[in-house]
Structures are given as structure tokens and as C-alpha cells.
C-alpha positions as CSV (number, residue, x, y, z in Angstrom):
1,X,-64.9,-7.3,17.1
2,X,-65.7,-8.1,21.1
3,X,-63.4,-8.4,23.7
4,X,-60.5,-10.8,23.4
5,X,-61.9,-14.3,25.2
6,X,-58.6,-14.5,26.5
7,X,-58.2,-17.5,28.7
8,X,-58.2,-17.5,32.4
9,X,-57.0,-20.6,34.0
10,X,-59.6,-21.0,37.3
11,X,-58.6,-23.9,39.9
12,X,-54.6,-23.6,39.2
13,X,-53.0,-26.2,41.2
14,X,-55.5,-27.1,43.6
15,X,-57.8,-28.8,41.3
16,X,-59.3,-29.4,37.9
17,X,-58.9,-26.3,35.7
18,X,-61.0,-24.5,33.3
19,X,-61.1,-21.5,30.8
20,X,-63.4,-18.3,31.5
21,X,-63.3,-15.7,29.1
22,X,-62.0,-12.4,30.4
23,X,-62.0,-8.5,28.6
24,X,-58.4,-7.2,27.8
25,X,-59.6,-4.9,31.1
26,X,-60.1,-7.7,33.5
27,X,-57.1,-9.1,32.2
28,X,-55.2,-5.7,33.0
29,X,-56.9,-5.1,36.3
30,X,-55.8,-8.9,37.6
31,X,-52.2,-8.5,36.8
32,X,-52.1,-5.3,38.8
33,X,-53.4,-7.5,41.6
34,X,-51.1,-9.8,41.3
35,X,-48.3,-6.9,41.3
36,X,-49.3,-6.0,44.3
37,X,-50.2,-9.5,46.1
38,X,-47.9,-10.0,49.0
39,X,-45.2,-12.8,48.5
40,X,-43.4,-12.1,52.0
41,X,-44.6,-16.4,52.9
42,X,-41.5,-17.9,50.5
43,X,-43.8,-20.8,50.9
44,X,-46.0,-19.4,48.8
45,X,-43.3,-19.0,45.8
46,X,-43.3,-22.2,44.5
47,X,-47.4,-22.5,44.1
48,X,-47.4,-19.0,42.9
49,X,-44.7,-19.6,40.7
50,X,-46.9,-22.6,39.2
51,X,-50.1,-20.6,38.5
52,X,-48.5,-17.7,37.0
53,X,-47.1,-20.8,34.5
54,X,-50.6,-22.0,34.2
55,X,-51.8,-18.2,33.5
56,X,-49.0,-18.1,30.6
57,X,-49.4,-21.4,29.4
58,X,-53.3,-20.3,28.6
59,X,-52.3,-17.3,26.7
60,X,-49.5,-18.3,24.7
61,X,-51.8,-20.6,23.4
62,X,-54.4,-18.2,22.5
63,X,-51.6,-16.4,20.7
64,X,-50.9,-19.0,18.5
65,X,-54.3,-19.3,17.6
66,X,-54.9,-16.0,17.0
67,X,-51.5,-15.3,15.1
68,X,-52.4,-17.8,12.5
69,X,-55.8,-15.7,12.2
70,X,-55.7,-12.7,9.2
71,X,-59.3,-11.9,10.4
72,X,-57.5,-10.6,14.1
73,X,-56.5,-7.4,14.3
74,X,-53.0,-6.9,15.2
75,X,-53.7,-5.0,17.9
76,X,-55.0,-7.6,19.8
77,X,-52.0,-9.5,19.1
78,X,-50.3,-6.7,21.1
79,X,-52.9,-6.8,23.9
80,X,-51.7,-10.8,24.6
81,X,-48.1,-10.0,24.0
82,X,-48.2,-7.4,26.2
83,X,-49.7,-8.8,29.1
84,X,-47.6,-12.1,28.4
85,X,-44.8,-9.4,29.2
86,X,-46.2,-8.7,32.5
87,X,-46.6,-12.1,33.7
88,X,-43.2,-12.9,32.9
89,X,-42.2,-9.0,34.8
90,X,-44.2,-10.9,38.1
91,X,-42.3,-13.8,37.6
92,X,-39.1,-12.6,37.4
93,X,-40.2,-10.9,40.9
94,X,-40.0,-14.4,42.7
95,X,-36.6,-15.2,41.3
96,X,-35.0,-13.7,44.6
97,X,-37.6,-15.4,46.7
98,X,-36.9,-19.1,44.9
99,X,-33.3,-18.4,45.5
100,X,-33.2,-17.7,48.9
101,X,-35.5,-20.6,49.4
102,X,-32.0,-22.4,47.8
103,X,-29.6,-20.9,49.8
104,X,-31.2,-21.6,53.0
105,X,-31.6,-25.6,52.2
106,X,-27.7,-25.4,50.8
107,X,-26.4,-23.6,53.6
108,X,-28.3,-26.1,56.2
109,X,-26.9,-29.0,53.9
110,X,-23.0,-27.6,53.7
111,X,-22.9,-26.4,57.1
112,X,-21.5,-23.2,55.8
113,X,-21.7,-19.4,56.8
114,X,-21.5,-16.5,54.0
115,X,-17.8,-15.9,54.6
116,X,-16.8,-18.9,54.7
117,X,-18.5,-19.3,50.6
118,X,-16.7,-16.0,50.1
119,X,-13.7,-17.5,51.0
120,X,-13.7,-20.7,49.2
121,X,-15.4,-18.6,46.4
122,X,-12.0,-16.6,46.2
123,X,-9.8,-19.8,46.9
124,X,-10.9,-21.2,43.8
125,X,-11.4,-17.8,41.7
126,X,-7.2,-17.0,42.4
127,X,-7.4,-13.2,42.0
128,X,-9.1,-10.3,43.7
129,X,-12.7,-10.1,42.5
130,X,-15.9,-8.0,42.9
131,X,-18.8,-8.5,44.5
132,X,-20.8,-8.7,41.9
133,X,-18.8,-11.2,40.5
134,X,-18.9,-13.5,43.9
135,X,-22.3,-13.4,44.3
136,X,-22.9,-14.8,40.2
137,X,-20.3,-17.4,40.7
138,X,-21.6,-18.8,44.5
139,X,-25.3,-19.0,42.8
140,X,-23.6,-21.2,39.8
141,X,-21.4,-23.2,41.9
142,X,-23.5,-23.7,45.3
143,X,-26.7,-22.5,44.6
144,X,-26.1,-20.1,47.5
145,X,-27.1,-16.3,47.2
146,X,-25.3,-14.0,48.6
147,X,-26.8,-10.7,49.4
148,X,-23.8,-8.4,48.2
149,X,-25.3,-5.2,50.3
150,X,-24.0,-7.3,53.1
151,X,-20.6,-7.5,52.2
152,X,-19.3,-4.3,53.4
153,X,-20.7,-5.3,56.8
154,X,-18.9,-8.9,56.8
155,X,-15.1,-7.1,56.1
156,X,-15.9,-4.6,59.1
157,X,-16.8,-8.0,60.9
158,X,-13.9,-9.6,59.7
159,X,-11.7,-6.6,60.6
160,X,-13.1,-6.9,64.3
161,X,-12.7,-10.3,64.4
162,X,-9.2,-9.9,63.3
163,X,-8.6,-7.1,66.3
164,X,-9.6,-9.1,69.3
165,X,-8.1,-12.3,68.6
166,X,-5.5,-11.8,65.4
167,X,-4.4,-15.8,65.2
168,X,-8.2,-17.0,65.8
169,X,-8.7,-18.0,61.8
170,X,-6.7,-19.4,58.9
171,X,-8.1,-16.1,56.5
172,X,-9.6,-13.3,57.0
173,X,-11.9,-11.5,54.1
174,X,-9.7,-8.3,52.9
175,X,-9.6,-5.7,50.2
176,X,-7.3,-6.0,47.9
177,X,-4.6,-3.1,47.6
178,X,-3.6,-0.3,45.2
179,X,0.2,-0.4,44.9
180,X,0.6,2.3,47.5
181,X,-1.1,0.1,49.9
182,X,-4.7,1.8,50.4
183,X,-7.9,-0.7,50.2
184,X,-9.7,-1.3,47.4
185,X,-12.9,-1.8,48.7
186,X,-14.2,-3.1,45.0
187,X,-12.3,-5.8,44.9
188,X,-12.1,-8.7,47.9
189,X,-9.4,-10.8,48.6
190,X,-8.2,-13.8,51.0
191,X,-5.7,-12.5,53.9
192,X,-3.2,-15.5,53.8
193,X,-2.8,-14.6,49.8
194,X,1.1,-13.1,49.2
195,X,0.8,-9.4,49.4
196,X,1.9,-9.8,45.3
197,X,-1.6,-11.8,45.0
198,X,-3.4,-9.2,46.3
199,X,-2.2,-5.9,44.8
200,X,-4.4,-4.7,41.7
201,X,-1.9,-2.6,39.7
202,X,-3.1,-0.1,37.1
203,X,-4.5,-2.0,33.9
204,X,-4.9,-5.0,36.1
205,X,-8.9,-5.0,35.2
206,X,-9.1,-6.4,32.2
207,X,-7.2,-9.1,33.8
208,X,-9.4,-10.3,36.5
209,X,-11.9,-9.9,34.0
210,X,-9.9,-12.7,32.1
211,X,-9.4,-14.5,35.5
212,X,-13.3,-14.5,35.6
213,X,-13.9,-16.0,32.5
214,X,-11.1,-19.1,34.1
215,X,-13.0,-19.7,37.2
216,X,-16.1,-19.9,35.6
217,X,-14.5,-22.9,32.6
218,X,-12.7,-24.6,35.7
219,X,-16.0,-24.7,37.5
220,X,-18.5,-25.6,34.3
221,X,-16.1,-28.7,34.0
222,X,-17.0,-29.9,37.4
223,X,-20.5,-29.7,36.8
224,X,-22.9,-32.7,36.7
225,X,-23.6,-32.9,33.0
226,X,-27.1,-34.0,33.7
227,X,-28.1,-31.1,35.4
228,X,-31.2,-29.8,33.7
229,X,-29.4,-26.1,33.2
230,X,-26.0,-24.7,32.2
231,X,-25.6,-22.0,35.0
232,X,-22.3,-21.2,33.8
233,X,-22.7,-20.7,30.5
234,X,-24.8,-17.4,30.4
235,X,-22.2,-16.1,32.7
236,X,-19.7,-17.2,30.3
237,X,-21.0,-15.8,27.6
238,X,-21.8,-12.2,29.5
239,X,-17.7,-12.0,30.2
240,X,-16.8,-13.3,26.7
241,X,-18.9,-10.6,24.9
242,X,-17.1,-7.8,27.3
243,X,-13.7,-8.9,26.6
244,X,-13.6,-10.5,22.8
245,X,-15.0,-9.9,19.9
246,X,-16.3,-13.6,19.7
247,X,-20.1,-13.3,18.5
248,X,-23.4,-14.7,20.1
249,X,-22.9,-18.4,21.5
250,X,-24.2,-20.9,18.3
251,X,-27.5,-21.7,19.1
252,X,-28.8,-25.2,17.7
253,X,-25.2,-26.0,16.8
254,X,-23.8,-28.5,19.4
255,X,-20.5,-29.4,17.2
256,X,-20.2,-25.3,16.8
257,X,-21.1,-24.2,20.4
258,X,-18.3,-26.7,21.8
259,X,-15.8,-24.9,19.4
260,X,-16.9,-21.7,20.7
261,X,-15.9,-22.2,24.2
262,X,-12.9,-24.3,23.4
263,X,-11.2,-21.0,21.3
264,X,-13.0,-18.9,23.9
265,X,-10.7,-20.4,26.6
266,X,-7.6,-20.6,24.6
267,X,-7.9,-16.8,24.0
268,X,-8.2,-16.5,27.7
269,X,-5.6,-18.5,28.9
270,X,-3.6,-17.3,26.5
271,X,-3.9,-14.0,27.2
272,X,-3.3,-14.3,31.3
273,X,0.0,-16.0,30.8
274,X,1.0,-13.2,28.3
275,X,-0.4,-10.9,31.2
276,X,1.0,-12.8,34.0
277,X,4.1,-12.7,32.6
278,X,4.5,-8.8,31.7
279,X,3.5,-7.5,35.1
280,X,5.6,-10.2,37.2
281,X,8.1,-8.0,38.4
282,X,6.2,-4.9,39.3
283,X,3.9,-6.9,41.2
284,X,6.7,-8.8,42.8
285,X,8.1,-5.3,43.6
286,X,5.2,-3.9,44.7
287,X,4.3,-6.9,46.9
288,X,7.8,-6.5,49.0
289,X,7.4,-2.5,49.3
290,X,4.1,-3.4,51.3
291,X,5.9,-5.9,53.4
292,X,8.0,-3.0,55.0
293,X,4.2,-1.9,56.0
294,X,2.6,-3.2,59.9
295,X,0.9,-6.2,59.8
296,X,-2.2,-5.0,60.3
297,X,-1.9,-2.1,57.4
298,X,-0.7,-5.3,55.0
299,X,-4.1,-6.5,55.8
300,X,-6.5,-3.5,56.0
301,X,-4.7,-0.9,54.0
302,X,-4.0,2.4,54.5
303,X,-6.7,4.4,56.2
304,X,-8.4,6.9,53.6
305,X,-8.5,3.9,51.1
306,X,-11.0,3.7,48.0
């Protein structure tokens, strides 16, 4: 058998296209190319974006040729799957380019700085949360990506901010505190929460866990339902599958998939209040032992914090 006459889309987006036949070692020796073609010009993303499409397009279809084909050796069946495994690895590498391309149009539309989607972020979240966490649900909500390296920077900000003129802004962005008072830089919080709000007592992670899974049905409600995507749902599912025993989302079940989320957020809400309810009175007790503290330690924490 020759070389695979895998197809190679010449012209892409610029023009009429056609096939030329390449070896499985052109194929190979392009994609390493592409690898290594600079995509620094975000311009660039969305046409790149479209030819690597084009690039896939023409081999899934030589796939499906050749996978109805007893005569092909499976091995070139691996050779396409393969490389249809690399083009979708380059893809996946213009993902953060795409989205920042969508976070600077949203911020220029909403007028907004990063800490002040933190802050709403955390407004409508209720509870301490990671940064992880804030970063997933400011993409769903706003389409705005927050670079979470960052976020150490913006509290040390915050803090100076805070220092040279204290009354300057309605909230500052804080860690939340352990019940002796020291930061927990994991979690972030809002300054103008109660002190009770803020404290993460031991055990309390499987309940912002739960408060996660809330935001994330309180926002997915809001949504315009003729968006082309769910972005809520994937995260939805990634929380559920960490904190019940639920099984995979239905797929082609629409009746079955809305009863999935509807006892998904029973379970959780349930399970808050019961929460909620236990740890009331330590966290009320904890929340009035830091209020003896300065007010700048109820809002930084105790130095040598975590």
C-alpha cells in the first residue's frame, strides 16, 4: 500500500480550496510547523482558528472513508486519528488567545477593571471562593478572563489602596479568615462582608463547594436561552461529579437531563441549609471574637497567615 493521500486543504480562507495528496510524513512535519508558528498577532487567531477547521474538516472525512474500507490497514486509521489529535492539541493552544480577544471587547463594553468583576463575581457567589473558581465563573457569566497569576498582585494592591486612603472604596478585595484570624490566601472575599461571612471554619470546604454549585444554577437561569452554548453546564457537571454521586449528565435525553439538574440542585440546596444551620453559632461566635481584633487585622488578617 502507498502513502495515505491524506487531504490537504490549499487556499483556506482566502480563496477557492483544493485537495493535494500528502505522505503521513509531510503530514507530520506540517503540524510541527504549525506547533511552532508564532500566534503572538491575536488577530491572526480567528483566521488561524478557521484553517486548522478546514485542515480537520478534510481528514475527518478521509477517515470516514477509510473506516468503512476492510481493504485499509488499521494502522493507517491510527496515522489520521492521530494527527486529528494534534490538530485539535494546536487548537486548543488558541483558546487563551480567543478569550482574551473576548475579554478585552467585554471589558471596553462594561467599562469594568478586574477587581471590580472580582467583586461583583463574589457579590453574587455569597461565600469565600478560590481563584480558580472566579476565573471559571467570570468566563461563564461575562466572558471576561481573568488571569488568576494576577490575583495575588491585585490584594497587595488592594491592601495599599486600603493604607493610603482607608474610606476611598465601598470594598476592598480580602482573604477570607481561619477562625483565629490569619488570611487565607486561597480563598477571596469582599471587605464590607460580616466578619461571620468571611471566616472559613474547619470542614467549611465542602460547603463552598456546594455554594459553587448555587452560583453557577442562579447564573445558568439568567442566561439567554438562545445562546449557541451552555457555559454553565460543564462547570456544573465538573462540581456535581466532585460532590454527589449523581452519574454522567443524560446525553440525548432532554426530559432526563432537565431532571438531572433539577434533583442536582435540590440536593444542594438542601444540603447548605442543613449546613448553614449546624455551623450558625460557631461562626456567629467566631465572627464577634475577631471584632475585638483592629480594623485593619479584621481586614488583612494576622501577619504569618496561610
Amino acid at each position: 500500500m502507498g502513502p495515505i493521500d491524506t487531504c490537504h486543504w490549499v487556499g483556506g480562507r482566502s480563496g477557492t480550496t483544493k485537495l493535494v495528496a500528502l505522505t503521513p510524513w509531510e503530514l507530520h512535519a506540517r503540524l510541527a510547523w504549525m506547533t511552532q508558528s508564532s500566534t503572538s498577532d491575536l488577530d491572526a487567531a480567528r483566521a488561524e482558528l478557521q484553517d486548522l477547521l478546514i485542515e480537520e474538516r478534510g481528514f475527518i472525512g478521509q477517515l470516514l472513508k477509510r473506516t468503512s474500507d476492510p481493504s485499509i490497514p488499521a494502522a493507517q486509521l491510527v496515522d489520521l486519528v492521530e494527527i486529528l489529535e494534534r490538530l485539535e492539541s494546536r487548537r486548543g493552544q488558541l483558546i487563551p488567545l480567543l478569550r482574551e480577544q473576548a475579554s478585552e471587547a467585554r471589558r471596553r463594553e462594561e467599562e469594568r477593571s478586574v477587581r471590580q468583576f472580582v467583586l461583583r463575581a463574589l457579590d453574587e457567589i455569597g461565600s469565600p471562593q478560590n481563584a480558580a473558581f472566579l476565573q471559571e465563573y467570570v468566563w461563564g457569566r461575562d466572558r471576561v478572563d481573568l488571569n488568576t497569576r494576577g490575583f495575588g498582585a491585585l490584594r497587595r494592591d488592594e491592601r495599599r489602596a486600603w493604607a493610603r486612603n482607608p474610606g476611598r472604596r465601598l470594598a476592598y478585595i480580602v482573604s477570607a479568615l481561619g477562625p483565629e484570624g490569619r488570611p487565607l490566601a486561597r480563598w477571596m472575599a469582599r471587605s464590607d462582608w460580616p466578619l461571620e461571612k468571611r471566616v472559613v471554619l474547619a470542614g467549611d470546604e465542602r460547603f463552598l463547594d456546594l455554594k459553587k454549585l448555587m452560583a453557577l444554577f442562579r447564573v445558568r437561569g439568567e442566561r439567554d436561552p438562545r445562546g449557541l452554548s451552555d457555559p454553565y453546564e460543564p462547570l456544573i457537571e465538573k462540581y456535581a461529579s466532585e460532590l454527589f454521586d449523581r452519574g454522567a449528565l443524560p446525553g440525548d435525553d432532554p426530559d432526563g437531563r432537565g431532571r438531572w439538574f433539577e434533583e442536582l440542585r435540590d440536593l444542594a440546596d438542601s444540603e447548605i441549609e442543613t449546613r448553614g444551620v449546624a455551623t450558625l453559632a460557631a461562626r456567629r461566635a467566631t465572627g464577634e471574637q475577631l471584632e475585638q481584633l483592629p480594623e485593619e487585622t479584621q481586614l488583612w488578617g494576622i501577619a504569618g497567615g496561610v
